[in-house]
C-alpha positions as CSV (number, residue, x, y, z in Angstrom):
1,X,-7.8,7.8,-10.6
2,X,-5.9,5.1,-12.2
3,X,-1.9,4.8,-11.3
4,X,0.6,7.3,-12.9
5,X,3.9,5.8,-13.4
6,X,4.4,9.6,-12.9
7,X,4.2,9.2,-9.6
8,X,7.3,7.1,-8.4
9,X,9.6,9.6,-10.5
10,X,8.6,12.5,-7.9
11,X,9.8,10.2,-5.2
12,X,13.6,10.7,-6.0
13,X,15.0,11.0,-3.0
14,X,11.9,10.7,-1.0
15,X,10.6,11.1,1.8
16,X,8.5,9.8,4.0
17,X,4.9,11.3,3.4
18,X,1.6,9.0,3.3
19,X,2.0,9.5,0.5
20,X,5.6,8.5,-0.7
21,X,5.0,5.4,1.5
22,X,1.6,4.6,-0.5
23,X,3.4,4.5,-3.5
24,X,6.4,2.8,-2.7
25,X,3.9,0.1,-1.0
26,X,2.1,0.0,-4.1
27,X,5.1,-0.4,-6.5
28,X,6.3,-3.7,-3.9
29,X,2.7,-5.4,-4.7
30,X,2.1,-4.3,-8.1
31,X,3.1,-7.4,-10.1
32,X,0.3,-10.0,-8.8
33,X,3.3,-12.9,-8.0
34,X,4.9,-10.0,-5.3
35,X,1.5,-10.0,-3.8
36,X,-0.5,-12.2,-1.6
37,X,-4.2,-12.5,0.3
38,X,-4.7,-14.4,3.7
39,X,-1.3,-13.4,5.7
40,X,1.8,-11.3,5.6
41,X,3.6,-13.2,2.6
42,X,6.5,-15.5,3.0
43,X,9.3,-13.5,1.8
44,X,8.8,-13.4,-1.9
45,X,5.3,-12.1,-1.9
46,X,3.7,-9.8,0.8
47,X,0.4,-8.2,1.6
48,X,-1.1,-4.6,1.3
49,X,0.0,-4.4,5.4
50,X,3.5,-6.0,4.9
51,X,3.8,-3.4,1.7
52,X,3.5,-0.6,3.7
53,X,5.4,-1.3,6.6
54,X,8.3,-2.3,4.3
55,X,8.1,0.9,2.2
56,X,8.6,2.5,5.3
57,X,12.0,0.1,6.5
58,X,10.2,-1.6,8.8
59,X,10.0,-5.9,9.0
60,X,7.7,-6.2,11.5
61,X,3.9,-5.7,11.6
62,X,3.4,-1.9,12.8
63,X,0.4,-0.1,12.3
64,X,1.1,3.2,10.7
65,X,0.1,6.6,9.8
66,X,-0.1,5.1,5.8
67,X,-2.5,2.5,6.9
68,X,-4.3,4.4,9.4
69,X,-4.9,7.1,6.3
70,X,-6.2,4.1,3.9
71,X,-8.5,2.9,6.5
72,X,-10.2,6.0,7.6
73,X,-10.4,7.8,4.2
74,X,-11.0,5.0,1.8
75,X,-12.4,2.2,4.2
76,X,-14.7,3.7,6.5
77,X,-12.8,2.6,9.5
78,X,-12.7,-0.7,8.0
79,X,-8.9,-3.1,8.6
80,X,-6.9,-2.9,5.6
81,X,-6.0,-6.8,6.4
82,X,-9.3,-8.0,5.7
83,X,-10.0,-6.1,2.3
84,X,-6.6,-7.4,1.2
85,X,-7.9,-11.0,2.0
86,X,-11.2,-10.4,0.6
87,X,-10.6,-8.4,-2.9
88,X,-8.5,-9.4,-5.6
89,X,-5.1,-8.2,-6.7
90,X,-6.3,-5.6,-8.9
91,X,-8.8,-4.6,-6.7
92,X,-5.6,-4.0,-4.1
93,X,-3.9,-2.0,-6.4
94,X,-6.8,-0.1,-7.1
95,X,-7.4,0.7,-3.6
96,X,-3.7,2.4,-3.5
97,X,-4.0,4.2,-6.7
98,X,-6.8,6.2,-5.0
99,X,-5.6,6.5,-1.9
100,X,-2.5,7.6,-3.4
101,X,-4.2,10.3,-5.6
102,X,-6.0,11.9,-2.4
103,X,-3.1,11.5,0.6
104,X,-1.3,14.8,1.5
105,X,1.8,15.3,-0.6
C-alpha cells in the first residue's frame, strides 16, 4: 500500500501508537534531502532509526517498540539500520508506507 497523505490528518492530536510514531517518522524522512544512509544524520538529515526515535521526542539512539514492530513484521528479524544503509530513499519510504498500513492503530 502506497502512502495516504490521509494518514497524518488522523494524527491530530496524536498519540503515541506504532503506528502514529511510523508516520510521523515517515513524514521527517520523506523529502530525500531530510534523509540519509550510513549513520544517524548530522542534524539536517537523519536516518529511518533517528526518524523514529525523534517522532517519539527522543534525541538519543533508543531502540523502540516502532522499530522493534518494523523489524519483526516487515524484516524478518532483520536491523532496520542496515536496510536503511543498503536500500534507497524510496525504498525507505516504502518500507514505512507498509509497515504503517499493517501496525495496530
Amino acid at each position: 500500500m502506497l502512502y495516504d497523505p490521509k494518514w497524518e490528518a488522523q494524527i491530530d492530536g496524536g498519540t503515541n501508537s506504532i503506528r502514529d510514531i511510523l508516520i510521523r517518522a515517515r513524514r521527517l524522512i520523506e523529502r530525500e534531502e531530510h534523509w540519509c544512509s550510513d549513520g544517524m544524520g548530522d542534524g539536517r538529515t537523519r536516518c529511518a532509526i533517528h526518524a523514529i526515535n525523534m517522532a517519539q521526542g527522543a534525541h538519543e539512539a533508543l531502540f523502540t517498540d516502532a522499530q522493534e514492530f518494523v523489524e519483526q513484521k516487515l524484516l524478518r528479524g532483520g536491523y532496520l539500520g542496515v536496510f536503511n544503509d543498503t536500500h534507497n530513499h524510496a525504498e525507505v519510504l516504502a518500507l514505512f508506507s507498509r509497515a504503517i498500513a499493517i501496525a495496530p492503530r
